[in-house]
C-alpha positions in Angstrom: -8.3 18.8 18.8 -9.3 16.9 15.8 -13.6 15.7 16.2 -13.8 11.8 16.1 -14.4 12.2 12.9 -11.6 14.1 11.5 -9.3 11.8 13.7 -10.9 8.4 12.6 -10.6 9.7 8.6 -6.6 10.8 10.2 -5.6 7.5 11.4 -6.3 6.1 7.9 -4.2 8.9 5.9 -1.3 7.8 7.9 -1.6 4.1 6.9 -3.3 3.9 3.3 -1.3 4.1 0.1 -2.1 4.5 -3.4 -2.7 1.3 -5.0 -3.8 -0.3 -1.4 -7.1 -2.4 -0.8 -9.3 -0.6 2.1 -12.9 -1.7 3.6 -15.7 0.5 4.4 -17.5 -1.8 6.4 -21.0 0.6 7.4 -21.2 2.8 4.0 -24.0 4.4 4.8 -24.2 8.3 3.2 -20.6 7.9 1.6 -18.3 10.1 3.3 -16.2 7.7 4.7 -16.3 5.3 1.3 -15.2 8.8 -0.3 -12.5 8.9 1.7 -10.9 6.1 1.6 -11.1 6.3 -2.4 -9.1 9.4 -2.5 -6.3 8.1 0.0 -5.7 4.4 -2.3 -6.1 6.3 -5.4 -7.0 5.4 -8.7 -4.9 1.7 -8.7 -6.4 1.0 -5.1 -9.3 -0.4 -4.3 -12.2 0.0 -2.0 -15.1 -2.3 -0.8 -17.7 -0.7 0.7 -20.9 -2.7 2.6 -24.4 -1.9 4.1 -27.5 -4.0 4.5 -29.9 -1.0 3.8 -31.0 0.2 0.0 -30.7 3.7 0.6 -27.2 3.6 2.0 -26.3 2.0 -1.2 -27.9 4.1 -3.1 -26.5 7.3 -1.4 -23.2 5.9 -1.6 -23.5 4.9 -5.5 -24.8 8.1 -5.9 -21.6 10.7 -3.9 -18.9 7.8 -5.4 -20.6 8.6 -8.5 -20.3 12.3 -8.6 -17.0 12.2 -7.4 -15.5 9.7 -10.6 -14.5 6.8 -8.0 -14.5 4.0 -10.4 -11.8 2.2 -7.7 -14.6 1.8 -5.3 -16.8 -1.6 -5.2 -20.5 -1.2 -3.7 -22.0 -4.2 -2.1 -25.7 -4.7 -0.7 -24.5 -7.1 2.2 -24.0 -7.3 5.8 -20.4 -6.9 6.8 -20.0 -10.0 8.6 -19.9 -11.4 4.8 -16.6 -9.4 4.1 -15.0 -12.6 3.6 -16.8 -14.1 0.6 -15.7 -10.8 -1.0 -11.8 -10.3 -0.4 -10.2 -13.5 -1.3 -7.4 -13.1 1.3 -6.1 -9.7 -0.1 -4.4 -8.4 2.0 -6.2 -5.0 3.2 -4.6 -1.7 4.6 -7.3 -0.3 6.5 -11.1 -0.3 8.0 -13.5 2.0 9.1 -17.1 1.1 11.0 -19.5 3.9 12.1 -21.5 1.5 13.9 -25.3 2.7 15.4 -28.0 3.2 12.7 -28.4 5.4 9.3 -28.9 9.1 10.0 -32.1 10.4 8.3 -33.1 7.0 8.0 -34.8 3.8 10.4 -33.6 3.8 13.4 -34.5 0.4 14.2 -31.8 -0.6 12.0 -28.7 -0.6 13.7 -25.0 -2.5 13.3 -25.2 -5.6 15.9 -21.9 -6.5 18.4 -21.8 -10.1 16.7 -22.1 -9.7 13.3 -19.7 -6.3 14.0 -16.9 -8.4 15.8 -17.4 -11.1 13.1 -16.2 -8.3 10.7 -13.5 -7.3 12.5 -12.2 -10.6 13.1 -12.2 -11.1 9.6 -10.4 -7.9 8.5 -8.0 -8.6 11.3 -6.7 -12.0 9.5 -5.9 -10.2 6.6 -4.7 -7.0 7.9 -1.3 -5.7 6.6 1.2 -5.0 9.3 0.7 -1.3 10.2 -2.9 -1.3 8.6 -5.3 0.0 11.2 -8.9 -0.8 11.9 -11.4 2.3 12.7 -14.2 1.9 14.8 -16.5 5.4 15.2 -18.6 3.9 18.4 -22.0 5.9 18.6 -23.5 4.4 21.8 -26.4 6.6 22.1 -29.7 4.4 20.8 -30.8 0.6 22.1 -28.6 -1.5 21.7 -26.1 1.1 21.7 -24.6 0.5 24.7 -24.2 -3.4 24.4 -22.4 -3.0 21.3 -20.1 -0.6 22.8 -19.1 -3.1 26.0 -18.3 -5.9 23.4 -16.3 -4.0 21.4 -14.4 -2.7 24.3 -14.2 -6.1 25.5 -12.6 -7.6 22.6 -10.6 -4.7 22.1 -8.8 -5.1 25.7 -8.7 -9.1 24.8 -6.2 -8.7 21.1 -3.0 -9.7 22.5 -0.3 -6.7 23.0 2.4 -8.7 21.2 0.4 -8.2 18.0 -2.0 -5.3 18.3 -2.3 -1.5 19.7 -5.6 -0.5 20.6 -6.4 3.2 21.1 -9.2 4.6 22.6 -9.8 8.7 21.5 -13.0 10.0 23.2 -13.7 13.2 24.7 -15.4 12.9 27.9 -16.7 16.2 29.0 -19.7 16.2 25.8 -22.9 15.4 26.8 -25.4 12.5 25.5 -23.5 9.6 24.6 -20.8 11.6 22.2 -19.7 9.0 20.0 -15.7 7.8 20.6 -13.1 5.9 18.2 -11.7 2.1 19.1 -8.3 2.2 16.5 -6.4 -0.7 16.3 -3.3 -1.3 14.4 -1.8 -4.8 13.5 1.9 -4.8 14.8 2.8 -8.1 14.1 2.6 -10.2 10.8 1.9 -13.1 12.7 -1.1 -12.4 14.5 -4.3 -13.3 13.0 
């Protein structure tokens, strides 16, 4: 069995193209900014947010090393994705939501200003494009967070959306689980 990880970076292999838009929504050390570069490619395009300087800077710094001139760093909350996009159409999303590793703690992603994200994403999401949410539940607030995303996630309407939940449940403290969800309807919004 693939880790969450592995799985989350899986589920958008299958759906991104070369040439498509994608959104890394929580940069933070780069991996996941990384990629989504290599699956759009040189003509795609990715946008990748956090609030705090040194996940910017460790971002800029791995997109850097790598040659990713297709990917856009921005110092800004994600709940701002909007002012950024201009109703392109994106392809996929990924959120690690919790806080920085190696960094402040105290600094975590926040269920309103996460949902506003998604929302957002969601009204612009290809058909087939899939959202990724990596759900680490394990510090305050944690568990909040986790409850409203689940909530919201149970709420998108069937006739438009699958939601998968990928988890294992025999790991100990708080293992961190994947919310997918996949637009399957080009009108929903």
């Amino acid at each position: 069995m693939q880790s969450v990880i592995q799985f989350s970076h899986q589920l958008l292999a299958d759906t991104l193209k070369p040439g498509d838009l994608a959104i890394d929504a929580t940069c933070g050390n780069g991996h996941d900014t990384l990629k989504l570069a290599q699956f759009v490619g040189e003509k795609g395009k990715v946008y990748a947010f956090d609030i705090q300087e040194q996940a910017i800077e460790n971002t800029r710094s791995l997109v850097s090393n790598a040659n990713m001139k297709q990917v856009e760093i921005i110092h800004d909350g994600h709940q701002h994705i909007e002012q950024y996009l201009d109703q392109q159409p994106i392809a996929g999303a990924i959120f690690n939501l919790g806080y920085l590793p190696k960094a402040d703690h105290s600094i975590t992603t926040l269920p309103k200003t996460t949902i506003s994200a998604v929302d957002t994403i969601l009204s612009v999401l290809k058909q087939n494009g899939r959202v990724v949410l990596v759900i680490y539940h394990g510090h305050p607030g944690g568990a909040d967070e986790r409850d409203q995303l689940l909530s919201y996630c149970q709420q998108l309407d069937q006739k438009n959306y699958q939601v998968l939940q990928y988890q294992f449940i025999n790991q100990r403290n708080h293992p961190p689980f994947i919310l997918a969800i996949e637009k399957t309807s080009t009108s929903a919004s």
